[in-house]
N, C-alpha and C positions, 0 to 999 in steps of 0.2 A: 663280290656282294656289295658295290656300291649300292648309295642310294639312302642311308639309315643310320646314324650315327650309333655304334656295336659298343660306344664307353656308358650308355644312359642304361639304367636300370632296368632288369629283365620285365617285371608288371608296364613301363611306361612302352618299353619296345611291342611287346604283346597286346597293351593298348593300339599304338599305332599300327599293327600288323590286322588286328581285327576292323579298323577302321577301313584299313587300304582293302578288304574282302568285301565289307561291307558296301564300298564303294566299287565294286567290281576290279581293282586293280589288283588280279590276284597272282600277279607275279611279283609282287612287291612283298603282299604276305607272304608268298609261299618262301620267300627270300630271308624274311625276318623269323619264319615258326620252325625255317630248319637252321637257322644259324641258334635259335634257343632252342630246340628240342637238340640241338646235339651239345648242348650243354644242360641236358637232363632236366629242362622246362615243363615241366606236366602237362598244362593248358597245351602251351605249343606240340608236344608231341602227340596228343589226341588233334590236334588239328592241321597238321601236318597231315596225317593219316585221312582224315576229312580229306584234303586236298588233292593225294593219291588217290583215293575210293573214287573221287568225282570225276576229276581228270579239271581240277578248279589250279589252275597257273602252272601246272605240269600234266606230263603224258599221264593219262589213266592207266593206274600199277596197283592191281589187286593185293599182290603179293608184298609192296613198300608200305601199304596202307595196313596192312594186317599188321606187317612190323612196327610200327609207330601204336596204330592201336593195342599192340602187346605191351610196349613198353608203357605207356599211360596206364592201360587197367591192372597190371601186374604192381603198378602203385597205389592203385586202389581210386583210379578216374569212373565213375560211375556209366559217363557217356560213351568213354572209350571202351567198357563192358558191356554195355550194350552191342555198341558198332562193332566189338568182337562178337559178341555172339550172332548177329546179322548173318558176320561171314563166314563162321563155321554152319550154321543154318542152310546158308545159301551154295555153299561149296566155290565163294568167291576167294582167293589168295591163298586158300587153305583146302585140303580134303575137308567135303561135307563129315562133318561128325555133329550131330543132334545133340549130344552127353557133352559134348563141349560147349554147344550154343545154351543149351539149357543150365550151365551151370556158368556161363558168363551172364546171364538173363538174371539167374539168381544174384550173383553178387552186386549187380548196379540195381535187382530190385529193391533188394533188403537196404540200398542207400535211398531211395526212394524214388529210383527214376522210372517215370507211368510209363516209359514205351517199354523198358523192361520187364515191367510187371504184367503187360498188355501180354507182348510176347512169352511170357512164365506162364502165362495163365493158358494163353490157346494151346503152349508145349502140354501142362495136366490136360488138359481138355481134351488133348488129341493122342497123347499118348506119346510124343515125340520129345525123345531123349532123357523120358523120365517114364518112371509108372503110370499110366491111368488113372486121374485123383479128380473127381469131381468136385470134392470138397477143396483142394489145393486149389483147382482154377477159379472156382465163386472166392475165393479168397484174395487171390492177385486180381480176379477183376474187380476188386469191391476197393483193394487199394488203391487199384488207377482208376475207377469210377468218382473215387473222392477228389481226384485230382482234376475232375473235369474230363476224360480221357471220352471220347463220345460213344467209340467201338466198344468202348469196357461195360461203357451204361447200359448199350443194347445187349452188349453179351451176357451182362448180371440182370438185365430183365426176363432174358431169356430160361437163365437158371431157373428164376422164380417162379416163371412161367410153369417149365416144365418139372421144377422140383428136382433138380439136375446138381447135387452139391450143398444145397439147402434143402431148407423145407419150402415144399410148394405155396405159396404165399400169390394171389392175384393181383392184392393191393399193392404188395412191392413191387410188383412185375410191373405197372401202371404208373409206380410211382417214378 
């Protein structure tokens, strides 16, 4: 692992590592986010995980990607809870299980991340890996609508619309 000086601060290395991705040299990052996620980096190992999921400066590995995003959300990474719940959703790295994606959806929602709460909200909404809660879903979409989330807006105008969770309300639906 030339290329990175491994005695400089874990934040400045992480720094440099997001920069060289951002810059598309992403084997430089992927160089620098597993020399700190294997020294239990958080950022780094949710991004690592990114890197596996994509196939961004290594082979695409569903299955190293899930592992990294385990260990970030099992620390309580908000995005790494998400991107777990993606791939228990999707049946990428992992057997599809719903009850898993829906309760990784929950943990990075209740931290406040709108794609989690996006996807919390369509799981009430549809019934998938939780009970059928109309009210649950007007509820996560009203938290990621606040967030700007565009899918949420339409999907909590729709509520209104049709009184699907709330109360039927025209003017909210408009608004």
């Amino acid at each position: 692992m030339a290329g990175f000086d491994k005695n400089l601060p874990q934040d400045t290395l992480f720094e440099q590592a997001k920069q060289a991705y951002d810059n598309g040299d992403y084997n430089t990052a992927v160089q620098i986010y597993a020399f700190l996620a294997e020294q239990g980096h958080l950022p780094s190992q949710n991004s690592l995980g990114y890197c596996y999921d994509n196939g961004d400066g290594v082979e695409k590995d569903p299955e190293k990607a899930v592992y990294w995003y385990t260990k970030a959300a099992e620390q309580g990474d908000a995005k790494a809870q998400f991107y777990l719940g993606v791939c228990y959703y999707n049946g990428e790295g992992v057997e599809k299980d719903l009850k898993k994606a829906a309760y990784w959806y929950t943990q990075a929602a209740e931290q406040g991340d709108e794609d989690a709460q996006f996807n919390l909200a369509l799981c009430y909404d549809n019934g998938e890996g939780v009970e059928k809660d109309l009210e649950k879903a007007a509820y996560w979409y009203t938290q990621a609508a606040g967030q700007g989330y565009a899918k949420a807006q339409l999907n909590l105008a729709l509520c209104y619309e049709n009184g699907e969770g709330v109360e039927k309300d025209l003017e909210m639906a408009a608004y």
